[in-house]
PyMOL Python script that loads the backbone (N, CA, C, O; Angstrom):
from pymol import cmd

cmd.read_pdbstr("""\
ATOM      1  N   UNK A   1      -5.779  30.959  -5.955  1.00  0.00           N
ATOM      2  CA  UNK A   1      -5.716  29.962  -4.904  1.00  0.00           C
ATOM      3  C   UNK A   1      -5.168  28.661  -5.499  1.00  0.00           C
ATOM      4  O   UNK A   1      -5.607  28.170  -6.539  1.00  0.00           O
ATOM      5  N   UNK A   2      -4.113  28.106  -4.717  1.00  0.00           N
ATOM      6  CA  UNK A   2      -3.634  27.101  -5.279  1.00  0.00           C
ATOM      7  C   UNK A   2      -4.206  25.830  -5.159  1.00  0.00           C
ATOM      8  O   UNK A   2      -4.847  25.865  -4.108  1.00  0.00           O
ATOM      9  N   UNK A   3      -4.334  24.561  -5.751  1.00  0.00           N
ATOM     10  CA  UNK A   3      -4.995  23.577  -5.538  1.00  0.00           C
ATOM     11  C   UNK A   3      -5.128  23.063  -4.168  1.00  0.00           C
ATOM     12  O   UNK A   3      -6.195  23.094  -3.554  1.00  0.00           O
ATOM     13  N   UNK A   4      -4.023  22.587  -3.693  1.00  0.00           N
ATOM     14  CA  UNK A   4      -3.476  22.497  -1.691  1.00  0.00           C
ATOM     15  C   UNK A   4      -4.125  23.441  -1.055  1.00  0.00           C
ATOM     16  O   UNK A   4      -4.882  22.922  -0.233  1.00  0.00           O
ATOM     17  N   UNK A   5      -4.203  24.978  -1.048  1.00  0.00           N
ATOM     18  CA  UNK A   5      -4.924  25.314  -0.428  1.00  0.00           C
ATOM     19  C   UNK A   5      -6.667  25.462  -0.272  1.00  0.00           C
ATOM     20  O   UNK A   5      -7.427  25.796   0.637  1.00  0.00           O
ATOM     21  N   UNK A   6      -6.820  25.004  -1.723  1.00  0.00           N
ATOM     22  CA  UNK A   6      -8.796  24.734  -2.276  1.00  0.00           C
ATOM     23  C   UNK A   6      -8.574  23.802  -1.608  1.00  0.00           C
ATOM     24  O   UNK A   6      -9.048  24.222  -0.553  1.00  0.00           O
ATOM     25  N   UNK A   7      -8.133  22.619  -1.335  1.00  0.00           N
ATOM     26  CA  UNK A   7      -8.183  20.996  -0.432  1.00  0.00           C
ATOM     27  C   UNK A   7      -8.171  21.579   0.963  1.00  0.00           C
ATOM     28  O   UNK A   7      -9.175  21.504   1.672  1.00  0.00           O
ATOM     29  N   UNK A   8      -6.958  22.210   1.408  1.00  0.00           N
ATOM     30  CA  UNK A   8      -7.333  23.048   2.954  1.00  0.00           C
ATOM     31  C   UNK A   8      -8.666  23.542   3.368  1.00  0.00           C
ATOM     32  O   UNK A   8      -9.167  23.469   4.490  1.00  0.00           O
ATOM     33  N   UNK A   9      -9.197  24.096   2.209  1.00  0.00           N
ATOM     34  CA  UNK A   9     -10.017  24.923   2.717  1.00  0.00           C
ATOM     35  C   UNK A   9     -11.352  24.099   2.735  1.00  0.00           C
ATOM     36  O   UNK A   9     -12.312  24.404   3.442  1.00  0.00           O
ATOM     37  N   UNK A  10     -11.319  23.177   2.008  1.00  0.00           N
ATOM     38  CA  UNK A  10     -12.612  21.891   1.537  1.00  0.00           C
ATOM     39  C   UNK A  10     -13.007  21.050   3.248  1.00  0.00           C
ATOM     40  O   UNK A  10     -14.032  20.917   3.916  1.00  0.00           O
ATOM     41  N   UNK A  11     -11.375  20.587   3.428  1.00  0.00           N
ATOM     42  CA  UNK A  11     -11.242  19.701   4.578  1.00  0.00           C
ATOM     43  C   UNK A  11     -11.611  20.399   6.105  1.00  0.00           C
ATOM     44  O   UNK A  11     -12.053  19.901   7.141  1.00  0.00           O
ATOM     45  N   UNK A  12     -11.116  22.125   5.645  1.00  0.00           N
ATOM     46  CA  UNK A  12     -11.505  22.322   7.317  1.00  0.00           C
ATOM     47  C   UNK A  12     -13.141  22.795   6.929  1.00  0.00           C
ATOM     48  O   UNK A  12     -13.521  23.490   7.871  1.00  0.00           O
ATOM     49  N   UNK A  13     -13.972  22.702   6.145  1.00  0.00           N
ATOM     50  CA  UNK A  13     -15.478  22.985   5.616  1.00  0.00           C
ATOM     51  C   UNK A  13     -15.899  21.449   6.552  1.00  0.00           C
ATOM     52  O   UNK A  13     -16.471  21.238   7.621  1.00  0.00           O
ATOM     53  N   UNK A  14     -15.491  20.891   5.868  1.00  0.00           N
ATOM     54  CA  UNK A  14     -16.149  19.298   6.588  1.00  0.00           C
ATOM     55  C   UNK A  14     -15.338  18.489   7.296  1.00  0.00           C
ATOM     56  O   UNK A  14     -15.419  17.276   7.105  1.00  0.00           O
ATOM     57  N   UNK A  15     -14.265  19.098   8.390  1.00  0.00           N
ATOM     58  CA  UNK A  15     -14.140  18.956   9.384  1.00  0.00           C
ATOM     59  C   UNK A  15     -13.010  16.948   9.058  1.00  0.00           C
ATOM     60  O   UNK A  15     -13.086  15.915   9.723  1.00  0.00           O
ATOM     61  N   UNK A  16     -12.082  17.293   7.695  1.00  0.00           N
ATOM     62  CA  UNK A  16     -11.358  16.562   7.682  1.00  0.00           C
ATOM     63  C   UNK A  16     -12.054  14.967   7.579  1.00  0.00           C
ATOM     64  O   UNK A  16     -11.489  13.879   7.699  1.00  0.00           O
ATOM     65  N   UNK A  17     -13.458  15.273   7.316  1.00  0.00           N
ATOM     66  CA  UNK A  17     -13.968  13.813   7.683  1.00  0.00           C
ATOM     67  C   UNK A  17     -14.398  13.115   6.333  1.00  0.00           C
ATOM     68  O   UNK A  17     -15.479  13.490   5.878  1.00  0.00           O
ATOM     69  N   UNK A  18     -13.843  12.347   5.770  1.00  0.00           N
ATOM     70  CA  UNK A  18     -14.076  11.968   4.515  1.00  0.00           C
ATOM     71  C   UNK A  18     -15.565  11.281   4.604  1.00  0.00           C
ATOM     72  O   UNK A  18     -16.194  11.471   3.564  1.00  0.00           O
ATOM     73  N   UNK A  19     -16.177  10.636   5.454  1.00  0.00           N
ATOM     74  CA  UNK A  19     -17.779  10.176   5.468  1.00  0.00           C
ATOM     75  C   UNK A  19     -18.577  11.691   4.908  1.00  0.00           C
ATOM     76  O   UNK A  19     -19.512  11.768   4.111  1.00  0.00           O
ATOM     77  N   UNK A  20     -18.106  12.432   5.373  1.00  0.00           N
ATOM     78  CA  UNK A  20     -18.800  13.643   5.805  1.00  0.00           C
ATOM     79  C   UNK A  20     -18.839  14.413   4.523  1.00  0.00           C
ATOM     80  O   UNK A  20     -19.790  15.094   4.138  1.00  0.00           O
ATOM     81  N   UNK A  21     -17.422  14.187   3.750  1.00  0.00           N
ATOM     82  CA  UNK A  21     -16.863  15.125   2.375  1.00  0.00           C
ATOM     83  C   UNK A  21     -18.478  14.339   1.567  1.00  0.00           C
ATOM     84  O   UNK A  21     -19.510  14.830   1.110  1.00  0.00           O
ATOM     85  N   UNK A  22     -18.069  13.230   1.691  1.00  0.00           N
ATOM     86  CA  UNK A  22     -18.528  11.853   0.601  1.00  0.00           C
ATOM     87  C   UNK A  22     -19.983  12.117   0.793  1.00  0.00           C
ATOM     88  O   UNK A  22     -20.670  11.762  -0.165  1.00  0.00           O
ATOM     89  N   UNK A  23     -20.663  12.684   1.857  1.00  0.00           N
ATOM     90  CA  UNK A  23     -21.748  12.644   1.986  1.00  0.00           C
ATOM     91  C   UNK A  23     -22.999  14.008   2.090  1.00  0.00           C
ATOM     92  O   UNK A  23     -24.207  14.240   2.147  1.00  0.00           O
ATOM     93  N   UNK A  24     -21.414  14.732   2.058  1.00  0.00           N
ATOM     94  CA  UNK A  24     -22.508  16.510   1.868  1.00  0.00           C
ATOM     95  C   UNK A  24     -21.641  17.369   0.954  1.00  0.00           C
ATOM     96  O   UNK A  24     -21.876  18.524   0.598  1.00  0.00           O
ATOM     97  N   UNK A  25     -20.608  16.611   0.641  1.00  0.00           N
ATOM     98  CA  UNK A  25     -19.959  17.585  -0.248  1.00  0.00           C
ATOM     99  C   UNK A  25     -20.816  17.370  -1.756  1.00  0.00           C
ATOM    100  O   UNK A  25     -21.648  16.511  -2.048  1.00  0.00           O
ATOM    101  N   UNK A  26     -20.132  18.769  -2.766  1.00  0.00           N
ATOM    102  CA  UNK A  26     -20.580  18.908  -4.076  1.00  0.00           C
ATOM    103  C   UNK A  26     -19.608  17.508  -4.772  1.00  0.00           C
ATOM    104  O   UNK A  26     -18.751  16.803  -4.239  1.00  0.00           O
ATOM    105  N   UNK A  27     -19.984  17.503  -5.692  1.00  0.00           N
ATOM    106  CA  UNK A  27     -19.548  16.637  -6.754  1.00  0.00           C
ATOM    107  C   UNK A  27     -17.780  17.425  -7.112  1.00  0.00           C
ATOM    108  O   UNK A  27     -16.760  16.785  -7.364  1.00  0.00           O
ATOM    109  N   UNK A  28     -17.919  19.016  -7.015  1.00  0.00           N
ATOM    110  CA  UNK A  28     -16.788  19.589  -7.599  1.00  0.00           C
ATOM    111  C   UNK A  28     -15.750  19.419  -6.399  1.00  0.00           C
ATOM    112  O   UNK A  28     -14.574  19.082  -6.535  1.00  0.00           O
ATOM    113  N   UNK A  29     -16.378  19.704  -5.234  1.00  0.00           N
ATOM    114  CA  UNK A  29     -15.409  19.853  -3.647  1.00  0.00           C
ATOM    115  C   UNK A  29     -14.841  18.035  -3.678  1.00  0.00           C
ATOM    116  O   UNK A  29     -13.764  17.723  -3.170  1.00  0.00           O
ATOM    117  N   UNK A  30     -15.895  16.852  -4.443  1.00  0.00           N
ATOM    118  CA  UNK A  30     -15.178  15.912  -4.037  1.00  0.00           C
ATOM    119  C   UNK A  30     -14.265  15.268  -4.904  1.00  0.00           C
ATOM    120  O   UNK A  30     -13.490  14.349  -4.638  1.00  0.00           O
ATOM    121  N   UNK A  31     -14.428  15.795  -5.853  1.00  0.00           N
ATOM    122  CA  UNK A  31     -13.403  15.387  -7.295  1.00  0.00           C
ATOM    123  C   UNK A  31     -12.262  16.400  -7.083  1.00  0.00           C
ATOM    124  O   UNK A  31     -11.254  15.848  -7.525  1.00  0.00           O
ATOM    125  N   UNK A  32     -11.988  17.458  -6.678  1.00  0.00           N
ATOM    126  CA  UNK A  32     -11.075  18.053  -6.250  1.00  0.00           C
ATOM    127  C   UNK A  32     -10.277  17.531  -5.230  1.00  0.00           C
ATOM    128  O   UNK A  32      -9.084  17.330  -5.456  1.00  0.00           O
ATOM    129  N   UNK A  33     -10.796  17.268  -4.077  1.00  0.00           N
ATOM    130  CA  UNK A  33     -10.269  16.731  -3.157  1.00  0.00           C
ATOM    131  C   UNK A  33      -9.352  15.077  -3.870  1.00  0.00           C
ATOM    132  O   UNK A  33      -8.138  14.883  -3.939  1.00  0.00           O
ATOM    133  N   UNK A  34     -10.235  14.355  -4.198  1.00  0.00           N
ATOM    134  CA  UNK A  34      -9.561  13.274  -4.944  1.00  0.00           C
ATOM    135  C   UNK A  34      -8.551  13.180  -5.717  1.00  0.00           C
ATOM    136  O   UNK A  34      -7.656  12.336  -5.662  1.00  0.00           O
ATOM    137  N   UNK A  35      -8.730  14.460  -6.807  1.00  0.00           N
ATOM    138  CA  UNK A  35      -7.798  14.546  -7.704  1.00  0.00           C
ATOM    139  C   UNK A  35      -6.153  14.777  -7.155  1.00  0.00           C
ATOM    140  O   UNK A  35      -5.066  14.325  -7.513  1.00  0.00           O
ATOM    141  N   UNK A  36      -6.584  15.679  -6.149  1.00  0.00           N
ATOM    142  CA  UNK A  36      -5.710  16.216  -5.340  1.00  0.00           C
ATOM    143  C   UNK A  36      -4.579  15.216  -4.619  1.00  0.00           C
ATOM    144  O   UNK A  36      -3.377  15.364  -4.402  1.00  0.00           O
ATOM    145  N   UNK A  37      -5.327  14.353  -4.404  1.00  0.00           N
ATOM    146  CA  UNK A  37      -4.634  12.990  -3.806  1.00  0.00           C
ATOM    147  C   UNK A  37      -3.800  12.317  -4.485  1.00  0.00           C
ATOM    148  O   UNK A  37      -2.618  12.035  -4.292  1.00  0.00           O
ATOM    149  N   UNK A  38      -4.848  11.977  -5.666  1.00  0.00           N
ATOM    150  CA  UNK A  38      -4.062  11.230  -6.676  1.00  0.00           C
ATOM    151  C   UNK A  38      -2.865  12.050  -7.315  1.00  0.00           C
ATOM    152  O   UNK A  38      -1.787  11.468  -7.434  1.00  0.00           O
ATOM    153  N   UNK A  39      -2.967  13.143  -7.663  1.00  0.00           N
ATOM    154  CA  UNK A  39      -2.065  13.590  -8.149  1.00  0.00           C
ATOM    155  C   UNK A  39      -0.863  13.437  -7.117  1.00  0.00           C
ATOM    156  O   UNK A  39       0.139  12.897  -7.586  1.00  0.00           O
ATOM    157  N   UNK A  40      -0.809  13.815  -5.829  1.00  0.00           N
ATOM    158  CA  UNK A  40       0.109  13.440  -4.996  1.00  0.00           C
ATOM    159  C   UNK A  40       0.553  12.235  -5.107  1.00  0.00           C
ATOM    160  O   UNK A  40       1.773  12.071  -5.129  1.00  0.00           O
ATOM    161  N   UNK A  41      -0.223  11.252  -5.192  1.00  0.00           N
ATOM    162  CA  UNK A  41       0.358  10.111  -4.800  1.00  0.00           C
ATOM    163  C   UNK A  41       1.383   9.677  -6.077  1.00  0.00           C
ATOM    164  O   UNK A  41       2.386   9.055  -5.726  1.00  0.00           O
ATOM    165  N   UNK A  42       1.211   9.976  -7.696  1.00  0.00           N
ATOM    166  CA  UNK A  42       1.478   9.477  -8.351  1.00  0.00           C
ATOM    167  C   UNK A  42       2.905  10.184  -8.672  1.00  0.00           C
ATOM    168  O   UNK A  42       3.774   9.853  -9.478  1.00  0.00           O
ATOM    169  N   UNK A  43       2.828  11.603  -7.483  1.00  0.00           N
ATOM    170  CA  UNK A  43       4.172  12.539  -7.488  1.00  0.00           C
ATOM    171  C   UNK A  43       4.759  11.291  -7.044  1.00  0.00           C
ATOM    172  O   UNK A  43       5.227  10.453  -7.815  1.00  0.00           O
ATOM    173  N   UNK A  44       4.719  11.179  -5.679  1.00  0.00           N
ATOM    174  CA  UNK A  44       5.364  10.418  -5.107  1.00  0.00           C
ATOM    175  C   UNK A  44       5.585   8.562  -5.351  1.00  0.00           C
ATOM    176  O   UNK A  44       5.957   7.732  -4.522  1.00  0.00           O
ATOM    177  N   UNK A  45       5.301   8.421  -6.400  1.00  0.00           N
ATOM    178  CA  UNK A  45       5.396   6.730  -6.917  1.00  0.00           C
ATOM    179  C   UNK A  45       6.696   7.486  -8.209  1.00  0.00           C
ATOM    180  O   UNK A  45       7.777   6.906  -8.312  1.00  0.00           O
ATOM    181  N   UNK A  46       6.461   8.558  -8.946  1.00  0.00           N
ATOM    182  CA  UNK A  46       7.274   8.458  -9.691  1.00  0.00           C
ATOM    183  C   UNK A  46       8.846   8.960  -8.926  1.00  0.00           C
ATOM    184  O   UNK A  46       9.931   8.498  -9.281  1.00  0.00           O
ATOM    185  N   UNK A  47       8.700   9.801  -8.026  1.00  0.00           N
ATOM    186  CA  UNK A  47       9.955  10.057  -7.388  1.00  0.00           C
ATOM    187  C   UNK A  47      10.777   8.373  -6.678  1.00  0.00           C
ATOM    188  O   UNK A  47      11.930   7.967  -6.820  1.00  0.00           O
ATOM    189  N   UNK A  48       9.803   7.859  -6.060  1.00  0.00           N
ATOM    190  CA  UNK A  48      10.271   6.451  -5.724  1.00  0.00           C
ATOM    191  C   UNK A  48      11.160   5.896  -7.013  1.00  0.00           C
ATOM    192  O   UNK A  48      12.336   5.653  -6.743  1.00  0.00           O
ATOM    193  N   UNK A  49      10.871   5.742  -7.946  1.00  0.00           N
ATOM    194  CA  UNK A  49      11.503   5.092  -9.504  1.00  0.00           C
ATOM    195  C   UNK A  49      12.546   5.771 -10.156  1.00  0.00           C
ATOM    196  O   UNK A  49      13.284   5.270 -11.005  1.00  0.00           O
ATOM    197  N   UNK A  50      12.595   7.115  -9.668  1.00  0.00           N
ATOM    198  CA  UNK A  50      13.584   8.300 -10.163  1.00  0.00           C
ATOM    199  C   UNK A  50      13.609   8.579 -11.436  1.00  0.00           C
ATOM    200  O   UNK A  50      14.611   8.561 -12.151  1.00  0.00           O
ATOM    201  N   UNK A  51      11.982   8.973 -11.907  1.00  0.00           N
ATOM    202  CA  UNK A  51      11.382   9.761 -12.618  1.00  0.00           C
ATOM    203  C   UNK A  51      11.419  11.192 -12.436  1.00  0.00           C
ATOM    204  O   UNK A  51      11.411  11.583 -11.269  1.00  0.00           O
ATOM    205  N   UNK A  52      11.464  12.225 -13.548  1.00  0.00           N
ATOM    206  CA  UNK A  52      11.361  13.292 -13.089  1.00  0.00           C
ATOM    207  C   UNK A  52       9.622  14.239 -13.167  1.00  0.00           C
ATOM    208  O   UNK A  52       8.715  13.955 -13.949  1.00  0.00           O
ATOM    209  N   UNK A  53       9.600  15.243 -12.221  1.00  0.00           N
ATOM    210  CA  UNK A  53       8.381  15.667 -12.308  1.00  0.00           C
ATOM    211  C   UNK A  53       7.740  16.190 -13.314  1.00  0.00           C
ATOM    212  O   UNK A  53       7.635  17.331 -12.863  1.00  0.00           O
ATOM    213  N   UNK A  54       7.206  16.233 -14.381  1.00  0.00           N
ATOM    214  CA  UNK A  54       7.296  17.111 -15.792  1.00  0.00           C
ATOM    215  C   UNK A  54       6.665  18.007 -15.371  1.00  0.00           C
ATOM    216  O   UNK A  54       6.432  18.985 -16.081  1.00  0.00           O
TER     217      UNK A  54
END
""", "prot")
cmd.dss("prot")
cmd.show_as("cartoon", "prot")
cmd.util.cbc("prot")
cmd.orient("prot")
């Protein structure tokens, strides 16, 4: 299972609601979810600069 789809499957568990992740999720479901983000986001800051993806 790929990371994107462990986050799919996290978000439709608790219903997309980050109060909800933050507040009944595990420690692992919410550091996943996070990581998940960040890692996106920092895809997308280095593509902005025209960095490549390593």
């Amino acid at each position: 299972m790929t990371e994107k789809e462990k986050v799919k499957e996290i978000a439709k568990k608790y219903g997309s609601s980050l109060g909800k992740l933050s507040s009944e999720a595990t420690a692992k479901e919410v550091k996943t979810v996070f990581k998940f983000f960040a890692d996106d986001a920092n895809r997308k800051q280095r593509e902005l600069v025209g960095l490549k993806n390593k």
